[in-house]
DONULO-600723 format. One line per 10 residues: their letters; for each residue x negated, y, z negated of N, C-alpha, C. Coordinates in pm, 1 decimal. Example, Ala and Ser with C-alpha at 12.3 -4.5 7.8 and 13.67 -1.06 7.14 Angstrom:
! DONULO-600723
as = -1319.0 -569.0 -780.0 -1230.0 -450.0 -780.0 -1320.0 -330.0 -780.0  -1285.0 -225.0 -708.0 -1367.0 -106.0 -714.0 -1290.0 3.0 -787.0
This chain:
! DONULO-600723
xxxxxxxxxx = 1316.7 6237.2 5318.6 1424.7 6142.8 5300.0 1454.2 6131.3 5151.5  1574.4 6145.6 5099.1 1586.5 6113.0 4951.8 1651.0 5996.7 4979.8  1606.4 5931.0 4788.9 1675.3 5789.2 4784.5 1725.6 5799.4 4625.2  1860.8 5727.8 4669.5 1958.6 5747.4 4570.2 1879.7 5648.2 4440.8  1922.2 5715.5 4281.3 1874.8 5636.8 4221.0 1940.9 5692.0 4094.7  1936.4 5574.2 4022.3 2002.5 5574.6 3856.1 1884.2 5604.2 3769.6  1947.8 5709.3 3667.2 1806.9 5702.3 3554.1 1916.7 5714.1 3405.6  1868.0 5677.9 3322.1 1928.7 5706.2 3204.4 1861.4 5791.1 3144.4  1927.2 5899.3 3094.1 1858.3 6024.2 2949.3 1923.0 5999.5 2860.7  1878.4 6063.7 2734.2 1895.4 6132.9 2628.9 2023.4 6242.8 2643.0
xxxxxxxxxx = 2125.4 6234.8 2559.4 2259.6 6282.2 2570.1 2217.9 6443.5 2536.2  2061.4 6501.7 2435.8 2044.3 6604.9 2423.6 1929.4 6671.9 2547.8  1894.3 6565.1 2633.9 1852.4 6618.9 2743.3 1918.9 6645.6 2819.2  2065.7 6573.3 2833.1 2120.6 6585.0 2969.9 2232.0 6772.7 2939.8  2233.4 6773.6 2838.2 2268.5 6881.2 2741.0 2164.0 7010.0 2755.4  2057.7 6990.3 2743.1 1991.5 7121.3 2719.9 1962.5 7143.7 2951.0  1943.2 7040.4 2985.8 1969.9 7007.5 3121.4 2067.1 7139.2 3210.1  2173.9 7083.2 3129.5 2309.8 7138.3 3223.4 2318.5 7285.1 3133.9  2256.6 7321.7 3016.4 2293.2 7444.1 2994.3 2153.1 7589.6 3055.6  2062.6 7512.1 3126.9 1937.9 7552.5 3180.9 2017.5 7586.1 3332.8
xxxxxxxxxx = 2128.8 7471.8 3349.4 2151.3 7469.9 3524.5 2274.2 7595.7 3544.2  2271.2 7676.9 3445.3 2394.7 7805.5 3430.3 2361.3 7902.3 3485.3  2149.8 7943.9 3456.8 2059.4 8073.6 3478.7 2023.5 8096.9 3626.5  2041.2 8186.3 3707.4 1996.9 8185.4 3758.2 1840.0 8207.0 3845.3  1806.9 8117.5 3969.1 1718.3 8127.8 3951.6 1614.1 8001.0 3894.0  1705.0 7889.3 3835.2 1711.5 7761.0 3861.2 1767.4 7668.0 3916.2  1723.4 7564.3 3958.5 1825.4 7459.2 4108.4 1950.4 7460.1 3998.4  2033.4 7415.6 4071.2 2178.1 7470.6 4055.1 2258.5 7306.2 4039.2  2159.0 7210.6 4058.4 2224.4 7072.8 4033.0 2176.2 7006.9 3940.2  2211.4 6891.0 3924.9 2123.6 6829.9 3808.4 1979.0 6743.0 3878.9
xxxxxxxxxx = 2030.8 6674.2 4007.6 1948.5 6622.6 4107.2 1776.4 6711.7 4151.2  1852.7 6805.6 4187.5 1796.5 6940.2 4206.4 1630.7 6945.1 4084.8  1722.4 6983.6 3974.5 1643.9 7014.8 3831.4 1542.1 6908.0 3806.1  1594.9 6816.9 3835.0 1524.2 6688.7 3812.3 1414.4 6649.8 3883.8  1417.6 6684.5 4017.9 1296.6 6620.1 4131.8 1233.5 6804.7 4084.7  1287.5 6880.3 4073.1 1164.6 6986.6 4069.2 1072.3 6952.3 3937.8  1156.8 6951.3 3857.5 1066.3 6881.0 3726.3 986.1 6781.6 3702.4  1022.5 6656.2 3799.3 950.2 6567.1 3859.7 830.6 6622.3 3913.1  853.1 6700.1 4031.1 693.5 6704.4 4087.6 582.1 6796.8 4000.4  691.4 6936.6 3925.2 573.7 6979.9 3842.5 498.0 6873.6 3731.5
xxxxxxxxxx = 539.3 6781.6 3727.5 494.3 6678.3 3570.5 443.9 6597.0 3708.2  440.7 6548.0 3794.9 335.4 6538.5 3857.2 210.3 6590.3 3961.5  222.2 6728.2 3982.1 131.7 6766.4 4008.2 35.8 6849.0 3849.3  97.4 6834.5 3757.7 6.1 6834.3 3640.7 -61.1 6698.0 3592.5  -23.3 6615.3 3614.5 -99.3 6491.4 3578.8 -251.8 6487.8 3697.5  -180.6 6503.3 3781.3 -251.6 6501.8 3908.5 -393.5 6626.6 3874.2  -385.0 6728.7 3817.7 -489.6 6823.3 3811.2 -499.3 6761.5 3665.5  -467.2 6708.2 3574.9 -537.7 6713.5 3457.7 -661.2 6532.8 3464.1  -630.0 6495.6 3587.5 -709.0 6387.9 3607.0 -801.4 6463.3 3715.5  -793.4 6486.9 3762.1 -899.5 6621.7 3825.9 -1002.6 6713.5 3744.9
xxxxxxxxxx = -897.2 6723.0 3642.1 -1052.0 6813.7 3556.7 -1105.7 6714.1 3465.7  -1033.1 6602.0 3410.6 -1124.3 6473.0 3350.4 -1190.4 6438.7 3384.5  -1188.8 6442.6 3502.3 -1272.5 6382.5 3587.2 -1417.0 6455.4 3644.2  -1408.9 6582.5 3680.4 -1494.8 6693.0 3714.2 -1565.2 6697.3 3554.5  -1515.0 6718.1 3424.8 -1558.5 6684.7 3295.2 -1647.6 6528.8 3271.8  -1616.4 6496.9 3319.6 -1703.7 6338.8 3329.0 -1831.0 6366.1 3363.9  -1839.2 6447.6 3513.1 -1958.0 6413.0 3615.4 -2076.6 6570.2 3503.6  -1960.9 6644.6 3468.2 -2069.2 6764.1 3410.4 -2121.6 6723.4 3252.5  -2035.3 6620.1 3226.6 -2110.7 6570.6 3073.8 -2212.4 6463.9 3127.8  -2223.5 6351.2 3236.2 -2306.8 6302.7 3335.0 -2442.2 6356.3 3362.7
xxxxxxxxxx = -2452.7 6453.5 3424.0 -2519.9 6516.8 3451.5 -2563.5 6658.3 3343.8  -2554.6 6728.6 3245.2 -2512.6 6778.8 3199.6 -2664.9 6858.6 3117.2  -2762.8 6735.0 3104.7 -2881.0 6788.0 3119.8 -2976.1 6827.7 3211.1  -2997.7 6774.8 3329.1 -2988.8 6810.3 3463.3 -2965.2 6979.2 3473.2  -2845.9 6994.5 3455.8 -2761.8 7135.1 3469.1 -2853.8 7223.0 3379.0  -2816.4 7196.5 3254.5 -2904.5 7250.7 3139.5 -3020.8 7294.6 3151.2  -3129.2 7197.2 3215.0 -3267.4 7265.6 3243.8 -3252.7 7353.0 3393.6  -3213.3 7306.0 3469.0 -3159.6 7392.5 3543.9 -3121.5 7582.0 3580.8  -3080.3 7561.8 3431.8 -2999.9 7665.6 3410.4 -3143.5 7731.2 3307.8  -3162.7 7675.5 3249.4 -3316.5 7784.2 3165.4 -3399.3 7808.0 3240.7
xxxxxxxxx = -3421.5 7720.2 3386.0 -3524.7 7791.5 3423.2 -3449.3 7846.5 3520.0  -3393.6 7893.9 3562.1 -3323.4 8017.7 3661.1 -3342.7 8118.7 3568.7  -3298.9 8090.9 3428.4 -3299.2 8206.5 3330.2 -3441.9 8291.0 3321.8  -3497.7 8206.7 3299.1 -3666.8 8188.7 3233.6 -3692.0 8308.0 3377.6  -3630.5 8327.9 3516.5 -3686.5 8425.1 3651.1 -3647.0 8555.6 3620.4  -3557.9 8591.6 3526.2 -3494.6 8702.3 3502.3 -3607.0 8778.7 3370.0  -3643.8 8974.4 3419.4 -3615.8 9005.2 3376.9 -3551.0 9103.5 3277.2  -3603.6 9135.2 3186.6 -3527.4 9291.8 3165.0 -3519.3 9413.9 3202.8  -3445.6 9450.6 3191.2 -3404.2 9596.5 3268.1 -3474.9 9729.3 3239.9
């Protein structure tokens, strides 16, 4: 379902906007341009709080991992 809505821009966005909406191979409206651009700027927020977050639990844990990881090493060895 779309829902109608007002936004105000920048006279050099709505500008670099409509001269992007010429190429093809991009949405072809301004509506269009806009909700696609919309969801990529939110499905990037969306993964960059995803890896903050995954970054949290491995700085968390991080020594844990660390010894972990030397002694797996410490089973190996040369060739």
């Amino acid at each position: 379902m779309k829902v109608k809505t007002s936004v105000s821009l920048s006279e050099d966005l709505v500008l670099g906007m409509d001269t992007l909406l010429k190429h093809p191979g991009l949405p072809s409206t301004r509506s269009a341009f806009l909700e696609e651009a919309l969801r990529q700027f939110i499905a990037d927020a969306e993964r960059r709080a995803r890896d903050d977050q995954d970054l949290d639990i491995l700085n968390r844990r991080s020594r844990k991992l660390n010894r972990e990881a030397a002694d797996t090493l410490g089973y190996q060895t040369d060739l």
